[in-house]
C-alpha positions in Angstrom: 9.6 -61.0 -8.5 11.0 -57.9 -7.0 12.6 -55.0 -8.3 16.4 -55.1 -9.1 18.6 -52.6 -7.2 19.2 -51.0 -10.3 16.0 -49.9 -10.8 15.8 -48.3 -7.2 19.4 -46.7 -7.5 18.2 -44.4 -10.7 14.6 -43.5 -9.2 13.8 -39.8 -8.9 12.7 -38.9 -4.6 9.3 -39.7 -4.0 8.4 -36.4 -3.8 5.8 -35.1 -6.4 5.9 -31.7 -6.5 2.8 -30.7 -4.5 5.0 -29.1 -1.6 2.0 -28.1 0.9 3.0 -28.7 4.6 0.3 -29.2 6.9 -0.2 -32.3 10.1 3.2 -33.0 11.5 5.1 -31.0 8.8 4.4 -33.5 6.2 3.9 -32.6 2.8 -0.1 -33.8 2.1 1.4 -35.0 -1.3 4.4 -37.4 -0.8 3.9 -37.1 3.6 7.7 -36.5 3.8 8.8 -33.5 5.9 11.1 -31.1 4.4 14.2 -32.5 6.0 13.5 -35.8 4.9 13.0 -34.4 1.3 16.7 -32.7 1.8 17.8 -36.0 3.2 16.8 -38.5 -0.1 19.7 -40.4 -1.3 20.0 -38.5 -4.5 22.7 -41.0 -5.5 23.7 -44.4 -4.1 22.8 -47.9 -3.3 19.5 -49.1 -5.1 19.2 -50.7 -1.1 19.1 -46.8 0.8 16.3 -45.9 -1.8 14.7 -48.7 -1.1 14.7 -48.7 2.6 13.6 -44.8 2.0 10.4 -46.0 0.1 9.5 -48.5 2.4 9.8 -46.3 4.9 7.4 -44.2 3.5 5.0 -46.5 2.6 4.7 -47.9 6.1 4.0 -43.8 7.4 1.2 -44.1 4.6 -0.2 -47.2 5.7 -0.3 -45.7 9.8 -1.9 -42.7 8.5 -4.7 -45.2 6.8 -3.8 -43.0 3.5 -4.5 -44.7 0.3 -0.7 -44.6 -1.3 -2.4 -45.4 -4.6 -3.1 -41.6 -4.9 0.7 -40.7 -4.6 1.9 -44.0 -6.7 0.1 -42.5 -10.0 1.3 -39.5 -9.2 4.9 -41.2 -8.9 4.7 -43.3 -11.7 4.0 -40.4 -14.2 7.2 -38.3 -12.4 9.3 -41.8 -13.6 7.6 -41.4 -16.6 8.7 -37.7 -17.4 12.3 -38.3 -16.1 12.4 -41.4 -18.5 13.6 -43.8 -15.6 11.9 -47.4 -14.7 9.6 -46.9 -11.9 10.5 -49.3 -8.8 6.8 -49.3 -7.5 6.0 -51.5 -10.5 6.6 -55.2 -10.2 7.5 -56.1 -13.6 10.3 -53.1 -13.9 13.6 -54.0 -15.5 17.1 -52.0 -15.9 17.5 -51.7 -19.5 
């Protein structure tokens, strides 16, 4: 089952407010560079976010970092902003 567009269109940017630069001016907490931060569709297809994350998930996975680390991280930032997280499987637009 994947996640409906809706659920991608209202999720918050995958950054999680650690905001330390370091390799490659990546952020060590989300690995998004400050203009890609700037560049997150704030608003928009369910389909750009989407692309965005996958993007992002892919620079994880070449970097051999664990993205489980950021997804809890994520999940609870959904979780505070009251909005479905799209990294789970089972998430639904209520």
């Amino acid at each position: 089952m994947s996640v409906p567009d809706e659920v991608w269109a209202q999720a918050p940017s995958p950054c999680v407010d650690v905001c330390k630069y370091k390799r490659a001016g990546r952020c060590v907490g989300c690995m998004m560079t400050k203009a890609e931060k700037d560049s997150f569709p704030r608003s928009g297809s369910g389909e750009a976010k989407r692309r965005f994350f996958e993007t992002l998930f892919e620079r994880l996975r070449s970097e051999h970092k664990n993205p489980a680390f950021w997804a809890i991280s994520y999940r609870r930032k959904c979780e505070r902003e009251g909005v479905p997280c799209p990294l789970d499987e089972t998430a639904d637009a209520d």
